[in-house]
N, C-alpha and C positions, 0 to 999 in steps of 0.2 A: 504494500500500500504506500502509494506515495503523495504527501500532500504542498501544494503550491503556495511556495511564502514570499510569493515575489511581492505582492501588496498585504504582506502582515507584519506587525511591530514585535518586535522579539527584547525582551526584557532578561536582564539579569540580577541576581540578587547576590553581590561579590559576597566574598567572605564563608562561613560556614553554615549551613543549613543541616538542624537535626532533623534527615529524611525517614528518620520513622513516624514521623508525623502525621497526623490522619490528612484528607483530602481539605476536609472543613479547616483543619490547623493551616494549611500553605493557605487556602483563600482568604484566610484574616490575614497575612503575612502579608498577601500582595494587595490587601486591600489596609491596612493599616499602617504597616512598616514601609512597603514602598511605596502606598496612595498611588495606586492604579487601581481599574475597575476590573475585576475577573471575568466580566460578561463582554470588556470589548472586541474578544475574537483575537487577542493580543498572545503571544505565547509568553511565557512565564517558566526561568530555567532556574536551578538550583544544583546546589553541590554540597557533598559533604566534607565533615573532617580530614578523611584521607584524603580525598580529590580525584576518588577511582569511581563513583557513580555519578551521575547526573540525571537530574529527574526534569522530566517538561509538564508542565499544565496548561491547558488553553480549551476554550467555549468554543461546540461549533455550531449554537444556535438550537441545540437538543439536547446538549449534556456536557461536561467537564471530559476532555480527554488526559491520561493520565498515563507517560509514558516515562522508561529510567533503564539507562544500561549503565552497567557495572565493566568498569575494563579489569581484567584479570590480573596484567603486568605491566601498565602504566598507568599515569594519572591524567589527570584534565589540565590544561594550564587556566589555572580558575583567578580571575583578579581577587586581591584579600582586601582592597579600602575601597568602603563606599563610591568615592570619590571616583576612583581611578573608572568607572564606567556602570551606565545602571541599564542605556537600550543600547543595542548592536542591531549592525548589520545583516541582510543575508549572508552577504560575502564573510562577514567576520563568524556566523553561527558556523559556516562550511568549513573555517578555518581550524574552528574550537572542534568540531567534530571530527577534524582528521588533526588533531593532536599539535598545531601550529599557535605559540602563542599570538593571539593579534594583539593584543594590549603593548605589544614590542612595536609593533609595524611601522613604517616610517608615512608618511601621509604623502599622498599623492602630490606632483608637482605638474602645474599646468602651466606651459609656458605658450605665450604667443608669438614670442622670436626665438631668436637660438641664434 
């Protein structure tokens, strides 16, 4: 199953998330701690203490989906200060998922001469 996030907001919550948490515990999270709306269709990522699972939630207009893989022998490159980033990219979700930190990345350079 594959689902299209070219127009969806993708959110992170840096730092540690205690992912034994029921469904209701992350939606006050993302509704209190990071004051977003759990119903806007938005995805909502989490990580834990090690940095070896990462959990997603997001509304698809029927129900909360609820999805988390656990890596065996690596970890996530998970940002630790609020600060350092709360929405990302598609590009940067694709980056986290295949193990590249973006929070390093250097920012694009657009020049009109050269």
């Amino acid at each position: 199953m594959k689902f299209d996030l070219s127009n969806t907001r993708i959110f992170i919550r840096p730092g540690i998330t205690d992912l034994r948490i029921s469904t209701d515990e992350i939606l006050h999270l993302i509704k209190k701690i990071m004051n977003q709306d759990p119903l806007s269709g938005a995805v909502f990522l989490f990580c834990n203490k090690r940095k070896n699972i990462l959990k997603a939630i997001w509304w698809d207009k029927t129900g909360f989906w609820v999805a988390q893989k656990k890596l065996e022998k690596h970890k996530w490159p998970w940002p630790n200060k609020r600060e350092e980033v709360s929405e990302i990219t598609t590009k940067q979700l694709t980056m986290l998922l295949t193990g590249i930190d973006f929070t390093q990345m250097h920012d694009e350079l657009h020049f009109e001469k050269f």
